[in-house]
PASEKE-642011 format. One record per residue (C-alpha): residue number from 1; z, y, x; residue in one letter; chain. Coordinates in nm, 4 decimals, always signed. Example, Ala and Ser with C-alpha at 12.3 -4.5 7.8 and 13.67 -1.06 7.14 Angstrom:
2
NODE   pos         pz         py         px   code   unit
NODE     1    +0.7800    -0.4500    +1.2300      A      A
NODE     2    +0.7140    -0.1060    +1.3670      S      A
***
This chain:
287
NODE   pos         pz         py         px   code   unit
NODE     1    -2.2089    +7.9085    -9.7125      X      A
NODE     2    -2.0785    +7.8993    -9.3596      X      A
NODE     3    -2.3794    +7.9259    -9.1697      X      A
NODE     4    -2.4401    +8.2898    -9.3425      X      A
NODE     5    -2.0952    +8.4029    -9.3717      X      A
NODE     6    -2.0932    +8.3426    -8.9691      X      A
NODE     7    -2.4377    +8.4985    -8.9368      X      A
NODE     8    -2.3501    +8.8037    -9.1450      X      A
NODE     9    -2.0342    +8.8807    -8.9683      X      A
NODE    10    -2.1258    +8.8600    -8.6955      X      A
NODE    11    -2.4442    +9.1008    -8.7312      X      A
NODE    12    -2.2086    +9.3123    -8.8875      X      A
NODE    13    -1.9631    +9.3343    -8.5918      X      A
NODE    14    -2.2697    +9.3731    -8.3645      X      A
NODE    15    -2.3864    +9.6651    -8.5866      X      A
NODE    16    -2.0043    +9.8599    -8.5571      X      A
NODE    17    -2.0815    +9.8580    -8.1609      X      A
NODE    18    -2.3630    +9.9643    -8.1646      X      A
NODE    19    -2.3111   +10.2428    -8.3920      X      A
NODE    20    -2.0137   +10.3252    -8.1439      X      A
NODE    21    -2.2020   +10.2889    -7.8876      X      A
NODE    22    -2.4970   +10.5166    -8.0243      X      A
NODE    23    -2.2920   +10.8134    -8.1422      X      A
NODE    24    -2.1043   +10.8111    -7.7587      X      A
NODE    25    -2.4473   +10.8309    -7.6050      X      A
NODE    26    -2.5888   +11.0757    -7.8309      X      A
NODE    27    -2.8967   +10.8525    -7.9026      X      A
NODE    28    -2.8987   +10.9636    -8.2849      X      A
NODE    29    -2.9656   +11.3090    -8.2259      X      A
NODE    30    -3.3555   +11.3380    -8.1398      X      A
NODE    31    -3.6433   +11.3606    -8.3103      X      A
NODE    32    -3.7175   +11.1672    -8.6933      X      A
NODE    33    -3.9461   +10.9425    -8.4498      X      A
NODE    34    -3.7207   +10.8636    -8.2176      X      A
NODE    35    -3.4251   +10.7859    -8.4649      X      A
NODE    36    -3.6961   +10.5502    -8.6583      X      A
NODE    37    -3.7602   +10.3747    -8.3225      X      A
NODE    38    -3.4453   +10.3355    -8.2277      X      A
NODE    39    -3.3284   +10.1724    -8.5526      X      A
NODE    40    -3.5817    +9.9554    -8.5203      X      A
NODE    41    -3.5047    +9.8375    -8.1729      X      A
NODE    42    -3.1320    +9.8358    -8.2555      X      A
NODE    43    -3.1123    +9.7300    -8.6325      X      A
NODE    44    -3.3603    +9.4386    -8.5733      X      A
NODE    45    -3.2096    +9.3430    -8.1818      X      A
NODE    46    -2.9006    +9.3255    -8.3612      X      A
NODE    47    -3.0280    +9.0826    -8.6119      X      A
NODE    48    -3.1616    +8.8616    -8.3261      X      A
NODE    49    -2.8632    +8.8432    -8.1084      X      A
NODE    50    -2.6856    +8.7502    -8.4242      X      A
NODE    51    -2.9487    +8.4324    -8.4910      X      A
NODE    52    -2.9046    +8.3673    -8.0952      X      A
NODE    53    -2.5532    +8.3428    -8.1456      X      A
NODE    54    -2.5677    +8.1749    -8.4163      X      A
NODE    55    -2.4900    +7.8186    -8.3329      X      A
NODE    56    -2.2410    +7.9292    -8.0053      X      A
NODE    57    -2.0253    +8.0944    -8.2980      X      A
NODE    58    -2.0315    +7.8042    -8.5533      X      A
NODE    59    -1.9236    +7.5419    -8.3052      X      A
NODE    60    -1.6168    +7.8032    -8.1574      X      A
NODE    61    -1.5579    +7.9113    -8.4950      X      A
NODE    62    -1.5336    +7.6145    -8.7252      X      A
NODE    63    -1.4322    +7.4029    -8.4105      X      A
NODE    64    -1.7257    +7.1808    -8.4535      X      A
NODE    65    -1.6598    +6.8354    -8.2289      X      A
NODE    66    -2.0049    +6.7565    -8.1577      X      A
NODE    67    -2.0905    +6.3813    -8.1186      X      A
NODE    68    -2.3267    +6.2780    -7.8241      X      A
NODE    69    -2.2156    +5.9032    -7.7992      X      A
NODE    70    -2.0975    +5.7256    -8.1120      X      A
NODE    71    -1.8029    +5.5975    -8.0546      X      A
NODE    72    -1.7496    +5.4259    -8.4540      X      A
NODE    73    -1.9762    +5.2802    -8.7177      X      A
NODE    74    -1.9973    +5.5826    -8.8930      X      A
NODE    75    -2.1222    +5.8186    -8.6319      X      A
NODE    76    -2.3709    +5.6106    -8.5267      X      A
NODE    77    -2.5007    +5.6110    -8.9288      X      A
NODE    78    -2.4327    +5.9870    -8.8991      X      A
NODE    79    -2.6812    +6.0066    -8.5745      X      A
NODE    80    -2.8949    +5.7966    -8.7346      X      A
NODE    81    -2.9239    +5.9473    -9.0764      X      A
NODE    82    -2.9790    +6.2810    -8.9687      X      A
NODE    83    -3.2564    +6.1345    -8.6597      X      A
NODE    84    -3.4319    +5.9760    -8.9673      X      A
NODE    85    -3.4193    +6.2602    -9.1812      X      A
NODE    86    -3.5436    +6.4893    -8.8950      X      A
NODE    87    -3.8472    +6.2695    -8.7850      X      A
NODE    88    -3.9297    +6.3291    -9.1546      X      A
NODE    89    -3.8704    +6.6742    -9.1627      X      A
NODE    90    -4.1184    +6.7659    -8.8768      X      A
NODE    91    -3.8585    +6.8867    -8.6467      X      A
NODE    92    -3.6725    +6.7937    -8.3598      X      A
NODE    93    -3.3131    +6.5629    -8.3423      X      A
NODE    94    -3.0841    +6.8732    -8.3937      X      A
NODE    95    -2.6926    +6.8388    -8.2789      X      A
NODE    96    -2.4757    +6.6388    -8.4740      X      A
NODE    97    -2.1045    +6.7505    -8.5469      X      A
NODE    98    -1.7868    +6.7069    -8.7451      X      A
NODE    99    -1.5160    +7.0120    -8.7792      X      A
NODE   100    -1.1599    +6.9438    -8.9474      X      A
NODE   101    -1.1304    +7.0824    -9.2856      X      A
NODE   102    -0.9979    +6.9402    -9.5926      X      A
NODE   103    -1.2454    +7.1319    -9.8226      X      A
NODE   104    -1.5786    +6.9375    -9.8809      X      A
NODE   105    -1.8357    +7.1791    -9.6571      X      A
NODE   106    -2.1411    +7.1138    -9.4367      X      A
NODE   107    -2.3174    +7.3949    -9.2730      X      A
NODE   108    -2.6747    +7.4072    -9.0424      X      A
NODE   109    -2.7683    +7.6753    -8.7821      X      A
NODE   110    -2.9641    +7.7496    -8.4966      X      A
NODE   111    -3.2033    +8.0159    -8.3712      X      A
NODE   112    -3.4917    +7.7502    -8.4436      X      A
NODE   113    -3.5487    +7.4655    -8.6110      X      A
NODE   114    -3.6300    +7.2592    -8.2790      X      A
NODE   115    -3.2608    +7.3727    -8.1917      X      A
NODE   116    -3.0427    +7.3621    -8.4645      X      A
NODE   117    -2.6754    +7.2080    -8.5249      X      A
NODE   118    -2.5886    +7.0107    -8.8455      X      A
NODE   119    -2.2292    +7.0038    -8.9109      X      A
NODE   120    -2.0120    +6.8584    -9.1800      X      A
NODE   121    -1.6213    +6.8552    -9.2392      X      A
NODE   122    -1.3610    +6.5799    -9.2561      X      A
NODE   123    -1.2988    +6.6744    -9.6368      X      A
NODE   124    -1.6581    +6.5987    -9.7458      X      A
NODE   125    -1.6609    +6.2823    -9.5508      X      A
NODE   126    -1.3083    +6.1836    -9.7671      X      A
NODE   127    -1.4550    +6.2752   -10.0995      X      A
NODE   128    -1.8379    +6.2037   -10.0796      X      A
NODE   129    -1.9618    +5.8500   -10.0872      X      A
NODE   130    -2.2093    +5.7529    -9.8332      X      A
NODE   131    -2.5367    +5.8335   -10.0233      X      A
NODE   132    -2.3906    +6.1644   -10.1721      X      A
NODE   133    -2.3289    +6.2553    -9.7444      X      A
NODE   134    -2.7018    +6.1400    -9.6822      X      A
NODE   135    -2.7730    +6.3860    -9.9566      X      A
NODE   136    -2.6084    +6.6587    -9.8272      X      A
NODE   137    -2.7330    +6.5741    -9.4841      X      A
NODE   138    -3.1109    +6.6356    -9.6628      X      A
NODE   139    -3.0094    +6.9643    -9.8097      X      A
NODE   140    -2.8589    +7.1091    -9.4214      X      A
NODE   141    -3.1999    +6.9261    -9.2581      X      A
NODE   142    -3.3998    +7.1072    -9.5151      X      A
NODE   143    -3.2530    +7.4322    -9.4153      X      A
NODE   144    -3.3083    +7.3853    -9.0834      X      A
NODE   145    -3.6915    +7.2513    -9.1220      X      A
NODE   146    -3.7230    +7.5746    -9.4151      X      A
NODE   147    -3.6579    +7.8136    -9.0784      X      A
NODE   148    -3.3799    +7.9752    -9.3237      X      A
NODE   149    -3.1620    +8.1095    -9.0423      X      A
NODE   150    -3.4535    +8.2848    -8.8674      X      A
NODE   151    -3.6069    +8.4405    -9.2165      X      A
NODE   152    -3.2254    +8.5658    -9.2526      X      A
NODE   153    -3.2868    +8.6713    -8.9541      X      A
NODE   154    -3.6210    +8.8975    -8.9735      X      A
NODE   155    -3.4567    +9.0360    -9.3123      X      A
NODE   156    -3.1203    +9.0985    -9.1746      X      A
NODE   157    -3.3016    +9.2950    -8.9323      X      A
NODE   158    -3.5276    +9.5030    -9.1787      X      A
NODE   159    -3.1865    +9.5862    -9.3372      X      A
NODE   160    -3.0589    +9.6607    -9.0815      X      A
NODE   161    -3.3308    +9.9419    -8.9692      X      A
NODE   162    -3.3368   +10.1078    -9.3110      X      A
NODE   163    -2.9593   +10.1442    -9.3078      X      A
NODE   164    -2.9680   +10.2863    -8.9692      X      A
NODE   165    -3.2135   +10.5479    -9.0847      X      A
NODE   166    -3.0865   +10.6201    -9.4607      X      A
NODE   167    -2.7141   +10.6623    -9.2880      X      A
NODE   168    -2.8068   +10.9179    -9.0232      X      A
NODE   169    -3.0486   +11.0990    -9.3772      X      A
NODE   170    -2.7561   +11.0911    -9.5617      X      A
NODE   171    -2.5509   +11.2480    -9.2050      X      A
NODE   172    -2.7601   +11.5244    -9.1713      X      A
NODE   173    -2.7856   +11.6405    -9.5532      X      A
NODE   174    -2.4402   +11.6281    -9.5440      X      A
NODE   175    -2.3823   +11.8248    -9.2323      X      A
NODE   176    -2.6145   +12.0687    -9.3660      X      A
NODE   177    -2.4514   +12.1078    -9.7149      X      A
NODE   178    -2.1024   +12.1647    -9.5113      X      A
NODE   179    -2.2343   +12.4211    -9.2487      X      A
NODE   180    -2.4196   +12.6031    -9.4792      X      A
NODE   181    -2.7476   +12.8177    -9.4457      X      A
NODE   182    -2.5954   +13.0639    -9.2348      X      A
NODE   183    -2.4494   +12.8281    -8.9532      X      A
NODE   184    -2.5435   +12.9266    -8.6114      X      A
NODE   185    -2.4225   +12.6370    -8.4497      X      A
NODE   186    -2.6971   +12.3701    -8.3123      X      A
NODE   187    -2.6894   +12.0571    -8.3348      X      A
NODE   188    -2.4885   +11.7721    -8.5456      X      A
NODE   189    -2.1248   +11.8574    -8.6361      X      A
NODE   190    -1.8176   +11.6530    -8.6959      X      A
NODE   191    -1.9785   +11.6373    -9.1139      X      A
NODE   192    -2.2542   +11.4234    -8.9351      X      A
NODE   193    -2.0815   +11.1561    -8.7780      X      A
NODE   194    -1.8518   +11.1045    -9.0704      X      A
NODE   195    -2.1096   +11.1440    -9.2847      X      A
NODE   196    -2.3684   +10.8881    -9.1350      X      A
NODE   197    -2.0216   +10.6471    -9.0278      X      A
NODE   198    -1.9245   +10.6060    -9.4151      X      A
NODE   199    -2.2610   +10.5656    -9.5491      X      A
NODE   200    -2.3746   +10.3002    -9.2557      X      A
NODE   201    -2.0660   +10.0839    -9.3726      X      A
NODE   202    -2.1458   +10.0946    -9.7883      X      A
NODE   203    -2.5248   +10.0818    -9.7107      X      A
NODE   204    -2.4140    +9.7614    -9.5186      X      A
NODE   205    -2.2189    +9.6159    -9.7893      X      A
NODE   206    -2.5870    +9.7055   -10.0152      X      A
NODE   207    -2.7542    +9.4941    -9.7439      X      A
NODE   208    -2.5442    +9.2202    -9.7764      X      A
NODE   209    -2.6468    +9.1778   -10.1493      X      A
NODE   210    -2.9637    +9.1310   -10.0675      X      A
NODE   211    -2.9208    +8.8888    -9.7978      X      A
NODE   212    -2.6983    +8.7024    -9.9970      X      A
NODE   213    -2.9127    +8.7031   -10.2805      X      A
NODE   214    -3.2031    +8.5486   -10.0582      X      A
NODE   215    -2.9764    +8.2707    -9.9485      X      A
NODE   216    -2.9371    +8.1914   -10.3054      X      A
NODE   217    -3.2689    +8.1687   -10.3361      X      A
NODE   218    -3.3176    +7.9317   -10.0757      X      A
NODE   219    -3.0637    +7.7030   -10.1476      X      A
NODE   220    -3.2563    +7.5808   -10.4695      X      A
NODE   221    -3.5339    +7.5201   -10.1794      X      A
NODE   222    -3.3033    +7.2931    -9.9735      X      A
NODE   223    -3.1464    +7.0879   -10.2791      X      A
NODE   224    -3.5401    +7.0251   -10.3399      X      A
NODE   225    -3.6132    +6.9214    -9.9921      X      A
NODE   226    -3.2411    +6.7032    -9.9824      X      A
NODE   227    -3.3952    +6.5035   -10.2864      X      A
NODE   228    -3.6776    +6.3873   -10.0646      X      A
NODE   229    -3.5361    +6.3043    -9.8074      X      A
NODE   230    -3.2333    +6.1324    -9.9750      X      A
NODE   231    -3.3436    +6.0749   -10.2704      X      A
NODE   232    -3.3443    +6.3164   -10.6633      X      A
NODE   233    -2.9980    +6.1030   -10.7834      X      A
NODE   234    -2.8306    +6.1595   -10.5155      X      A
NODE   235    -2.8760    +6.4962   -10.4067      X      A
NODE   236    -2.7510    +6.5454   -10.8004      X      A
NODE   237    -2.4609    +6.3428   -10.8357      X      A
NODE   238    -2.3335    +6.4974   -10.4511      X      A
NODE   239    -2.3838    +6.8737   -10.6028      X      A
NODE   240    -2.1762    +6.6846   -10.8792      X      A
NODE   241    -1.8932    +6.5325   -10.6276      X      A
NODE   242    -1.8215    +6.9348   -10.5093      X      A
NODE   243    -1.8346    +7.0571   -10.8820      X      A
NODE   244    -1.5825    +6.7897   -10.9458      X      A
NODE   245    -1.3835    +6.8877   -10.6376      X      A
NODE   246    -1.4031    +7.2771   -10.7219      X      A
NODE   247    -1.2652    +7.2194   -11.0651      X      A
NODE   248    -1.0100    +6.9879   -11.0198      X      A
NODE   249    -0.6822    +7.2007   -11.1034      X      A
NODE   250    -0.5181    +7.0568   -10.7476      X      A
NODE   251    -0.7679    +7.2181   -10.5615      X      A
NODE   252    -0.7913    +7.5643   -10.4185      X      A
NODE   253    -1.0640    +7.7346   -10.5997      X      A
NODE   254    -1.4088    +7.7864   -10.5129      X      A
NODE   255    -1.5106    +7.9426   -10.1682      X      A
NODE   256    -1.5047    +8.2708   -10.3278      X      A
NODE   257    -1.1827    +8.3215   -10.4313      X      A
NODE   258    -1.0600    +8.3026   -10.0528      X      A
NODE   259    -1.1667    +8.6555   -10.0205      X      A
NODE   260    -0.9965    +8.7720   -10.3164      X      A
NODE   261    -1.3214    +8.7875   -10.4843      X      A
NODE   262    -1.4687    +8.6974   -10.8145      X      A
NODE   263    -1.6432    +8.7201   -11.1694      X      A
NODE   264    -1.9931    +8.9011   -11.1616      X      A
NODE   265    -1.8780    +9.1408   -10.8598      X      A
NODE   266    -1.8171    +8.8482   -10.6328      X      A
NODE   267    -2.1278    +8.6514   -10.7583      X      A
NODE   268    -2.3535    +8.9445   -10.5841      X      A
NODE   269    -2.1728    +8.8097   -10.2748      X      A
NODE   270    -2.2060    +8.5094   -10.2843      X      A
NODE   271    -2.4358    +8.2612   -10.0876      X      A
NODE   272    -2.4804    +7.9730   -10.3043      X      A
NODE   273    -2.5715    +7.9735   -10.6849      X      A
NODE   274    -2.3629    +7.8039   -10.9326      X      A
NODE   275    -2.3464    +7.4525   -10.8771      X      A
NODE   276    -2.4297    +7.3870   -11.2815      X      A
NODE   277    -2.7761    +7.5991   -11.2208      X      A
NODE   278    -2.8761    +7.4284   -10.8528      X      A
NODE   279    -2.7741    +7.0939   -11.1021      X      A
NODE   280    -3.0145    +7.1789   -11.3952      X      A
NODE   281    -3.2798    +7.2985   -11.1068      X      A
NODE   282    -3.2699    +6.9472   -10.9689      X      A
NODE   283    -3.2760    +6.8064   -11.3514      X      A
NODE   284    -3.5593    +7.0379   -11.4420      X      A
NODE   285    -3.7414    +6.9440   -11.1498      X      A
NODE   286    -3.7012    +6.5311   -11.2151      X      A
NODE   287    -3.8433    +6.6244   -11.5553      X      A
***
């Protein structure tokens, strides 16, 4: 969940500056072509400096402590485990790191899957026996050799063109609707920019439906390729370790609920599926 929360706020931060940044210049304001191009260039270059950033903003973000030389047993089976399960993957050793948290989280990124970062916190390596860590190691390597974070990428980036052009629609039939058939004034008026500001953010939030929607897609995809590498049991009973850990009543509850989110609402937003369905997935699959 980290890797896209990261990605999509940051895309969206990019997006508010450049929105700025294109109503100040007056770049909106030409022709249907233009506008079309220029959401392209802007809605899909934000997408990419986003996936560029990608991994610079996990490891300042989440604090990652990346491990070159291991100086304990268990990095060097970290290093190991994840240099095995990369050879196997098709792709290249990616960086290896552990960030403090007590919740049980892992999260891979990169703008490639030649140069990616696997991560994974100090609460997952507390609660998480060595085999159920190997599997969760699988499921992040599977990400990375999937190219998830660059497919987010090229959809982010679709997204973000057609909200750049249904905002700045929306702007001008506005405008128009304010101004009225008789208005002699020329070009777009302050209805416009409000107009096209308000609709860019909830066509945004739209967006981020989607994406998240895809990422819960994928995820069944990565639990498939952790039980490969890591083996079917124990990709299962680690999916089991963080349903045990989200329900235990001692526990904050699930990653969610830290945005004051949940039920069906906060299920559109989220990134992963329920842990019971990516469980039966993995049963199904076995079958």
């Amino acid at each position: 969940m980290l890797r896209v929360l990261l990605f999509a706020a940051t895309n969206f931060a990019i997006m508010a500056v450049l929105f700025v940044v294109l109503q100040l210049l007056g770049l909106d304001q030409g022709s249907s072509g233009g506008v079309l191009v220029m959401a392209l260039l802007f809605g899909m270059g934000g997408s990419m400096i986003s996936l560029f950033m990608s991994k610079w903003m996990a490891k300042r973000a989440m604090g990652v402590q990346i491990i070159e030389q291991p100086s304990t047993p268990f990095e060097r089976w970290y290093l190991e485990t994840v240099a095995r399960q990369a050879q196997a993957a098709g792709i290249r050793m990616p960086e290896v790191g552990i960030f403090d948290s007590p919740d049980p989280n892992a999260f891979a990124t990169g703008w490639n899957r030649n140069d990616a970062l696997v991560a994974v916190s100090t609460g997952l390596l507390q609660n998480m026996s060595r085999d159920e860590v190997e599997a969760v190691i699988g499921h992040e390597v599977s990400h990375v050799a999937n190219g998830d974070m660059v497919t987010l990428a090229l959809l982010q980036g679709v997204l973000n063109t057609f909200v750049i052009v249904l905002a700045r629609v929306i702007g001008s039939v506005v405008d128009g609707m304010l101004r009225g058939q008789n208005s002699q004034s020329s070009g777009p008026g302050i209805g416009y920019f409000l107009a096209s500001m308000v609709a860019q953010v909830l066509l945004s939030f739209l967006a981020t439906m989607i994406v998240m929607w895809f990422s819960r897609y994928r995820e069944f995809r990565a639990d498939a390729g952790g039980a490969r590498l890591a083996g079917r049991q124990n990709m299962a009973n680690a999916l089991r370790a963080l349903q045990r850990q989200h329900e235990h009543p001692d526990l904050p509850a699930g990653e969610m609920a830290a945005f004051g989110i949940s039920g069906k609402i906060g299920s559109l937003f989220s990134s992963h599926p329920p842990l019971e369905q990516r469980i039966a997935a993995l049963e199904r699959a076995s079958d």
